[in-house]
N, C-alpha and C positions, 0 to 999 in steps of 0.2 A: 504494500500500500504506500509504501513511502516515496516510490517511485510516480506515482500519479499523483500524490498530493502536490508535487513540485513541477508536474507541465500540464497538468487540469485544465488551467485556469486559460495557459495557451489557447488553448481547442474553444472557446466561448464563440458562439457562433455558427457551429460544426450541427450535422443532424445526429440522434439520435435516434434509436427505435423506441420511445416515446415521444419525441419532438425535436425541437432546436432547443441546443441549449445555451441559453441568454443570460445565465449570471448564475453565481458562487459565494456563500457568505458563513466563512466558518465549514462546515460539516455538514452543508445543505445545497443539495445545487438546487437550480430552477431551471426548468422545462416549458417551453409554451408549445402546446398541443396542438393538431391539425384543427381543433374548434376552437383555438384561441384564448384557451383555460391556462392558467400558470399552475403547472404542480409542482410537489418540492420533493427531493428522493435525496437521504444521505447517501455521503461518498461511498461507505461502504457496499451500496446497490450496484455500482460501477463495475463490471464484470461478472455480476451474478444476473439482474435483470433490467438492465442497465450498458447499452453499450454505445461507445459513440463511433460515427460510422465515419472512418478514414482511409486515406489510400495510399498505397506503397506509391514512394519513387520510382520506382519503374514502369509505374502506370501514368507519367505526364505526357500530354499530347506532345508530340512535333515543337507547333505554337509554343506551347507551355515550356518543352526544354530551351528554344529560345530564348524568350523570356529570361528564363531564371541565369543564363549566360551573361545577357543584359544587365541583369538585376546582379549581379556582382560575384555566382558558384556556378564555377570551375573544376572540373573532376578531371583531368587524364593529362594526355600530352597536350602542347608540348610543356606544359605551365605549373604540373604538379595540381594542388589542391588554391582553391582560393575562394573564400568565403565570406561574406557582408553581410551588416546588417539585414539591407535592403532586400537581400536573397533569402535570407532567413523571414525574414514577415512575409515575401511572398508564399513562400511554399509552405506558411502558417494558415496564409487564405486561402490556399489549396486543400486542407484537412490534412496535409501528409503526412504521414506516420513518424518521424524525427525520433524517437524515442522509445520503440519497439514497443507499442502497447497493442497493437494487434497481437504479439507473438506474446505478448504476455496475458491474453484473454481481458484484458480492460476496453478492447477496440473491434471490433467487424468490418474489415476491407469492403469496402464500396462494391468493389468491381464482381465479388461475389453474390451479393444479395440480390436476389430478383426486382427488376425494374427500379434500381439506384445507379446506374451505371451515368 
């Protein structure tokens, strides 16, 4: 758990399989529902019934790896590694995985779930 208490709050914004989730306060997130109800679900829900729905980097478009070139990350030759801010908030408003919480069941990849692609 200590490992989501510390990029949680990143992901605000991001869907989940109860709704979007739009804010964090303490040990209570908030969810706003496809009927526009705010519900509140502790952290500990977060991989038991509770998942926020994100996508690996290796699932960015074309466009998208672009982009993040643009936006300041850099992965291969001829340059080594190179990394920015600006590269790092995009691939935030991308939902992307940064932090292994898919592999650690707190997350459900997009590109698997029926009709979230």
């Amino acid at each position: 758990m200590d490992q989501l208490d510390k990029f949680l709050h990143l992901y605000l914004g991001c869907n989940t399989n109860k709704g979007k989730f739009i804010g964090i306060r303490k040990e209570i997130l908030f969810i706003v529902t496809e009927e526009n109800q705010i519900e509140e679900y502790v952290i500990q829900n977060v991989g038991n019934s509770l998942f926020l729905y994100l996508r690996q980097l290796t699932d960015l478009t074309n466009d998208q790896s672009k982009r993040l070139i643009q936006e300041g990350v850099s992965i291969g030759r001829p340059y080594g590694y190179t990394f920015t801010n600006h590269g790092f908030v995009y691939l935030l408003s991308l939902n992307v995985d940064l932090f292994g919480l898919i592999n650690s069941g707190f997350a459900k990849n997009i590109k698997t779930l029926p009709d979230k692609k």
